[in-house]
C-alpha positions as MATLAB code, in Angstrom:
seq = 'XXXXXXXXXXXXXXXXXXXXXXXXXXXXXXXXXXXXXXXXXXXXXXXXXXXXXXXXXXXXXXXXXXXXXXXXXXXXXXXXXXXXXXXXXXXXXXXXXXXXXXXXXXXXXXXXXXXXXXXXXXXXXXXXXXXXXXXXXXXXXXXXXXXXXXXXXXXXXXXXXXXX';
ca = [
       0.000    0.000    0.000;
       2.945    2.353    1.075;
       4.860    2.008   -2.450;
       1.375    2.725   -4.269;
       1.837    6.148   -2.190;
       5.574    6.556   -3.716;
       6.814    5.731   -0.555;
       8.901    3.074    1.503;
       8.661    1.882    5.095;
      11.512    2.373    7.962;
      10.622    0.130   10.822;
      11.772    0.638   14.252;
      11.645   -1.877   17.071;
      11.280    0.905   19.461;
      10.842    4.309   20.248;
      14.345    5.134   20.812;
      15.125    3.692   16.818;
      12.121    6.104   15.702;
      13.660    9.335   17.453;
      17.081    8.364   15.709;
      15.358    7.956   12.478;
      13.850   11.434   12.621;
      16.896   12.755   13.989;
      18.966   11.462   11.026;
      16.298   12.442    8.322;
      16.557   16.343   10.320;
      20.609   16.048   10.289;
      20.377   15.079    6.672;
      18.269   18.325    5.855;
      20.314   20.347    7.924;
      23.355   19.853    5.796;
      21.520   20.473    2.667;
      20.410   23.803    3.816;
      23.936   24.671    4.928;
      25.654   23.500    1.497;
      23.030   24.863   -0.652;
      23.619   26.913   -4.117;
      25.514   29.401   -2.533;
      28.369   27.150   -1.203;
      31.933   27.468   -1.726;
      34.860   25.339   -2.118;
      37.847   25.969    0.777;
      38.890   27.903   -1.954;
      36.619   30.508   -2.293;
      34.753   28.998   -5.650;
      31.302   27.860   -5.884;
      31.092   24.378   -5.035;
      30.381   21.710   -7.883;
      27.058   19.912   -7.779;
      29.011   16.926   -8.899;
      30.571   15.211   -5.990;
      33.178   12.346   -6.500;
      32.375   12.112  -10.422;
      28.580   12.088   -9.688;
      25.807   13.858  -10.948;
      23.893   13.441   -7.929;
      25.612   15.207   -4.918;
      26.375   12.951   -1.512;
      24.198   15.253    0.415;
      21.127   14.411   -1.484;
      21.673   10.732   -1.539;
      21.830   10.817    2.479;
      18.876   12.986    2.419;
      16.863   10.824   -0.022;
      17.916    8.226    2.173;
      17.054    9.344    5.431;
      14.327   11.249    4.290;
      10.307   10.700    6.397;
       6.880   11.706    5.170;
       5.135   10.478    8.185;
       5.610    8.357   11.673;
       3.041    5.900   12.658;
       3.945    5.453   15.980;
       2.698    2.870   18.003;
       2.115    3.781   21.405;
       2.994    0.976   23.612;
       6.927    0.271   22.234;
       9.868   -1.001   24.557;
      12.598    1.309   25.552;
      10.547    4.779   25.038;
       7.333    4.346   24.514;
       5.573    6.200   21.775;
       4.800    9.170   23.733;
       8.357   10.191   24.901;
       9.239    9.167   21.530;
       6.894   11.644   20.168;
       8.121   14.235   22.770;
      11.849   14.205   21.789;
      11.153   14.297   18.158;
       8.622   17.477   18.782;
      11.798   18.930   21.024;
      13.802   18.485   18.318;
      11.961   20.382   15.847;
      11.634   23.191   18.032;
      15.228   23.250   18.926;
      15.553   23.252   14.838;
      13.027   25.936   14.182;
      14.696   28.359   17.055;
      18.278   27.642   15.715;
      16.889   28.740   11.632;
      14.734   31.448   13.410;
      17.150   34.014   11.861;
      16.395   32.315    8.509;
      13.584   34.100    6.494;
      13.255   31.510    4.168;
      12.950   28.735    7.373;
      10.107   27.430    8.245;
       9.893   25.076   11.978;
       9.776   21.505   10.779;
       7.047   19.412   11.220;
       6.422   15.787   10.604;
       3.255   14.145   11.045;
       3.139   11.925   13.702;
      -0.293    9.145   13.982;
      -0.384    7.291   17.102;
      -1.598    3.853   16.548;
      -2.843    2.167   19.824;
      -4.965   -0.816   21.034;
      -6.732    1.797   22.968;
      -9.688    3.864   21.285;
     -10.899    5.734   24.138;
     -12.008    9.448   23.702;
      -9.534   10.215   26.614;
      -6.276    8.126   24.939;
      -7.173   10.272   21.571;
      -7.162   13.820   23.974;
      -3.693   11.911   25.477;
      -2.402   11.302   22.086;
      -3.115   15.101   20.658;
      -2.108   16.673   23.864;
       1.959   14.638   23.529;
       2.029   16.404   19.701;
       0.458   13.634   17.930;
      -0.954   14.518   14.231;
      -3.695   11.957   14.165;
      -4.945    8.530   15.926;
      -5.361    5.149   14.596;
      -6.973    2.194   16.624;
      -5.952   -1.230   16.289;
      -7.069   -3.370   14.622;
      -6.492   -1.429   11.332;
      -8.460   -2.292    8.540;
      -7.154   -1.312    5.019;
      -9.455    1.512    3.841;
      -9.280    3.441    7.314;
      -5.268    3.049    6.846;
      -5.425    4.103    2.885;
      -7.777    6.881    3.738;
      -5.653    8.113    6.699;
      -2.351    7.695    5.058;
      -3.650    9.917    1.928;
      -4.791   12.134    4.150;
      -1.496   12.995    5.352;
       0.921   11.843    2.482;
      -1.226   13.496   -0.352;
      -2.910   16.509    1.465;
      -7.386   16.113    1.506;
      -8.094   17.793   -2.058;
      -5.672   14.960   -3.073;
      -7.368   12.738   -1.315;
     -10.392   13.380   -1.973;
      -9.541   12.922   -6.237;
      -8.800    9.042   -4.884;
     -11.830    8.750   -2.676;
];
């Protein structure tokens, strides 16, 4: 379903391995803004967008490859559970967002985060919205509530809505 989407999955066992995914997909990004167009060799010239006989630089290749559209994040994980997972990776994007704050052109990152959970209470959705969760998934999933949410997020609602 992902791949009919245009997009892959990265699974983590825990919430720990989901922070350090985001953080490397934000590290990845950060670079590319800092060796953008205007970048210059230790010389003084404008750096080449071919890298190491390449027409596709080594930046964009580690930010291709570390790149995320979207976090499901299942609440209940070992080692940090989905909330404090969600927690750092919200910290972290504010910590980003402050440190391009004297960048005009910088927006403060977001990635959509969906908690999925066993749990479908009215109270465990206010829980999941209040720690900087995006949207809320009970389990079981069934495929169209999955499809439908995923466009949502991955393909914006007018989008969406075309598929529907």
């Amino acid at each position: 379903m992902l791949n009919s989407l245009g997009c892959e999955a990265i699974v983590a066992a825990n919430g720990l391995e989901a922070v350090n995914a985001v953080e490397r997909h934000y590290d990845a990004g950060i670079r590319e803004h800092a060796d953008g167009p205007d970048r210059k060799t230790d010389a003084g010239e404008p750096a080449s967008e071919k890298e190491n006989g390449s027409d596709e630089s080594n930046h964009e290749k580690e930010r291709r490859a570390n790149h995320i559209d979207l976090v499901l994040m299942d609440c209940q994980m070992p080692v940090m559970d989905g909330f404090k997972a969600t927690a750092r990776i919200r910290k972290l994007e504010r910590q980003i967002g402050e440190q391009q704050s004297g960048d005009a052109g910088a927006a403060t990152p977001h990635i959509p985060i969906l908690a999925l959970t066993a749990s479908a209470t009215t109270e465990y959705q206010q829980k999941c919205a209040r720690q900087g969760m995006d949207d809320f998934l009970s389990k079981p999933l069934n495929r169209a509530t999955l499809s439908r949410t995923l466009g949502k997020w991955l393909l914006g609602d007018e989008e969406q809505e075309k598929q529907a």
